[in-house]
VMD Tcl script that draws the C-alpha trace (Angstrom):
set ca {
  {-24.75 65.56 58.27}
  {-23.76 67.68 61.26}
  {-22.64 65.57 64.38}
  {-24.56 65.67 67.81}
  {-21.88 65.71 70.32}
  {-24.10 65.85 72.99}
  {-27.68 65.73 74.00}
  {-29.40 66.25 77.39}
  {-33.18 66.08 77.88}
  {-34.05 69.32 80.54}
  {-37.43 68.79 81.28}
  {-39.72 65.29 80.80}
  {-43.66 66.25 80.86}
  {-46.29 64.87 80.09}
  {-47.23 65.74 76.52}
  {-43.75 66.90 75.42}
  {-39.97 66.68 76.53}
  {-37.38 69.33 76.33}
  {-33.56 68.85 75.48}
  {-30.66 70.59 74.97}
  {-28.75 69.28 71.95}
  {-24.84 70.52 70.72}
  {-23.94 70.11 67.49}
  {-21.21 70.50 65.10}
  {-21.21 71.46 61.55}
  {-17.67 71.85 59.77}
  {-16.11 74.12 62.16}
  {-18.78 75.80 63.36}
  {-20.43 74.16 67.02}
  {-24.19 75.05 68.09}
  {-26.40 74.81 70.58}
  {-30.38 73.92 69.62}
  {-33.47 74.16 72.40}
  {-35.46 71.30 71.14}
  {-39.10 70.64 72.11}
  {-39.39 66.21 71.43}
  {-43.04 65.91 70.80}
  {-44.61 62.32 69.38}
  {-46.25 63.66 66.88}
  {-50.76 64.44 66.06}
  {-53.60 63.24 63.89}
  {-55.53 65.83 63.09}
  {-58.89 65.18 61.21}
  {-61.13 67.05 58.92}
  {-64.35 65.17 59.15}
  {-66.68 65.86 56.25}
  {-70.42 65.20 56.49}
  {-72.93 63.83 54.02}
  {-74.28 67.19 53.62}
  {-70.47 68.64 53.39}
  {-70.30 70.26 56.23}
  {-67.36 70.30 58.19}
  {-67.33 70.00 62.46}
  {-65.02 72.04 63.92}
  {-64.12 72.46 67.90}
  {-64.02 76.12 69.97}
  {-61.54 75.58 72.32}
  {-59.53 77.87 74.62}
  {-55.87 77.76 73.88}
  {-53.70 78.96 76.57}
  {-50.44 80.03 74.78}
  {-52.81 81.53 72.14}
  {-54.58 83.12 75.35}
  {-58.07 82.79 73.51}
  {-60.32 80.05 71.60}
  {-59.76 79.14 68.50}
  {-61.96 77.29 66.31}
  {-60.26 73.95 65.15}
  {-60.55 70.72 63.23}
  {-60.06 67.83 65.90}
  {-56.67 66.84 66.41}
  {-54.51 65.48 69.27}
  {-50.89 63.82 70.46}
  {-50.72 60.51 69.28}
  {-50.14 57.85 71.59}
  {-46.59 55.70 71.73}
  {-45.88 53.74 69.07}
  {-49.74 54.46 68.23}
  {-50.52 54.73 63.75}
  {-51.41 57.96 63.29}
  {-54.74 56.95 61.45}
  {-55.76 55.31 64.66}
  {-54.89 58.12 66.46}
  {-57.14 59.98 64.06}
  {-59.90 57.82 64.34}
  {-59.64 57.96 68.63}
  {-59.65 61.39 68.32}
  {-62.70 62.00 65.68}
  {-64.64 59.89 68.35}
  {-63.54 61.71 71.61}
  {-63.69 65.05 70.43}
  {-67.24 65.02 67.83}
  {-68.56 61.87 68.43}
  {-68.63 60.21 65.28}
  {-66.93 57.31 63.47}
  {-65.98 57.54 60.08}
  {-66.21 54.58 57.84}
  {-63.23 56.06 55.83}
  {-60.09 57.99 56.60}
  {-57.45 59.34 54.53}
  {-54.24 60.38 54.35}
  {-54.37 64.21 53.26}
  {-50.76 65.08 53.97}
  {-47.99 65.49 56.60}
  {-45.74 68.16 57.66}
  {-43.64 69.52 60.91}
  {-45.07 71.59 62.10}
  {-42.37 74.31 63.29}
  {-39.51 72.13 62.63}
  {-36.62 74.89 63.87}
  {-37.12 73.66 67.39}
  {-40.49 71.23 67.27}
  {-39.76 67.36 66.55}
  {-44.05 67.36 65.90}
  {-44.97 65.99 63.18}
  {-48.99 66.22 62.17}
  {-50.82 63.86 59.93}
  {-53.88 65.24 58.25}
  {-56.90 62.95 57.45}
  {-59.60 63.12 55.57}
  {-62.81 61.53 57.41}
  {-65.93 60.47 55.36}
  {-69.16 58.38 55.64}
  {-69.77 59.44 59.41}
  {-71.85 57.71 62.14}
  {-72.81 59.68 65.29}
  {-71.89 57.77 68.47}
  {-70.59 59.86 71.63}
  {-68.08 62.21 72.48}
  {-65.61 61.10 74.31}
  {-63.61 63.76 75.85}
  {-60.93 63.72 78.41}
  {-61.35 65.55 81.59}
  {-59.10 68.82 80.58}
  {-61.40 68.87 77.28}
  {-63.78 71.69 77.71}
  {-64.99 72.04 73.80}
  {-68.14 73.21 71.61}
  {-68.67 71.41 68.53}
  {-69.31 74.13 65.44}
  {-70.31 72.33 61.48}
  {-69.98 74.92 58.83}
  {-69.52 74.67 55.08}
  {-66.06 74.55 53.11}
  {-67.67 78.24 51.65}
  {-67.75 79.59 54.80}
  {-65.02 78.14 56.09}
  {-63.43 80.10 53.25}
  {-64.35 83.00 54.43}
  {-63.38 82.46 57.81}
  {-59.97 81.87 57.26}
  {-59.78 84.73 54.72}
  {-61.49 87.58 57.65}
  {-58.65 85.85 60.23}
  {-61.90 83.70 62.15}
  {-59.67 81.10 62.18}
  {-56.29 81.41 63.19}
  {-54.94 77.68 63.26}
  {-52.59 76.84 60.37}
  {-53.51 73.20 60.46}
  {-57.23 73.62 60.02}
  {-56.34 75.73 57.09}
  {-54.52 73.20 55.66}
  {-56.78 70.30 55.92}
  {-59.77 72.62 54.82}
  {-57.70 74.16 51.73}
  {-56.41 70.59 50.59}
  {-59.58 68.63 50.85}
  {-62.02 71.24 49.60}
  {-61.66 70.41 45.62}
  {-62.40 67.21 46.17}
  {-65.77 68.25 47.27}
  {-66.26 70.91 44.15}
  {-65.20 73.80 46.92}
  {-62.41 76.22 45.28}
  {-61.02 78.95 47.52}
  {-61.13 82.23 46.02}
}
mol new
graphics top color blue
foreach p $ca { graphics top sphere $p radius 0.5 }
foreach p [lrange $ca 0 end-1] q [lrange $ca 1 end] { graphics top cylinder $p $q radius 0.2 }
display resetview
C-alpha cells in the first residue's frame, strides 16, 4: 500500500470537505486533490403499477435539470437504508414497506471518497413530501420502457439513475434493448 505522508484538509463545507493528500509509492511521491464526501442513498422507488418516480431538478455544475431517481448525502454515522428511506419521503412523498440493497459503487473514485448505495423501494404508501428549503423539484412517474428509451435518446443524463433503472428492471420482466 502506498504511504500518506501527509494530509491537509483545504476547505470544510457543508456537504463535502476538500484535502490535499501526499503520498508515496516505491520511489515515486504524489500529490492527490481529494473531495471527502460521506457518502448517498439513492432510491429507485417502483410503484404497484411499475412505474417509476423520478425528480426534475436543476443541477448547477450540470448548468441544467436533469431528471433523477431520489437520492441524497447521508447523514453522519447515518445506515444508508435509512438514509434511503428519509430521502424517498422528503423528496416523493411516499414510504416504502420494503427497501433493498441493489448495489454500491464510488462514484468517481480518482478524486471522490462518495460512495452511493442503490435501493430498490417497493410496496409504496403516499404520505408528504418533505423537502428541504434549497429543494425546488417536480416529481415525473414513467415506465421502465420508457425509461429505456430515455436513457438510450440521452433524456437522462445521470449515471446513477441509469444504474438503478438498468439493474432493477428484470426483476420486473423489463429487458433493455
Amino acid at each position: 500500500m502506498p504511504e500518506i505522508i501527509s494530509s491537509q484538509t483545504i476547505r470544510t463545507g457543508r456537504i463535502f470537505d476538500i484535502r490535499i493528500d501526499e503520498i508515496r509509492e516505491g520511489d515515486v511521491q504524489y500529490e492527490r486533490e481529494i473531495v471527502v464526501h460521506k457518502g448517498s442513498a439513492v432510491i429507485l422507488p417502483v410503484f404497484g403499477d411499475n412505474t417509476i418516480a423520478l425528480v426534475r431538478q436543476y443541477r448547477h455544475a450540470a448548468g441544467k435539470h436533469l431528471l433523477e431517481i431520489p437520492a441524497g448525502t447521508l447523514d453522519l454515522s447515518e445506515a444508508p437504508e435509512v438514509g434511503a428511506a428519509r430521502e424517498l419521503e422528503e423528496e416523493i412523498g411516499v414510504v416504502a414497506g420494503k427497501i433493498e440493497l441493489l448495489t454500491e459503487f464510488y462514484v468517481s473514485p480518482g478524486f471522490l471518497t462518495e460512495k452511493m448505495f442503490v435501493f430498490l423501494a417497493t410496496d409504496l404508501t403516499e404520505t408528504e413530501q418533505r423537502l428541504e428549503d434549497d429543494e425546488i423539484l417536480t416529481i415525473e412517474r414513467h415506465s421502465f420502457e420508457r425509461l429505456f428509451e430515455m436513457i438510450k435518446n440521452g433524456e437522462i443524463e445521470d449515471a446513477k439513475t441509469m444504474t438503478a433503472v438498468l439493474l432493477a428492471a428484470p426483476r420486473f420482466g423489463a429487458i433493455f434493448h
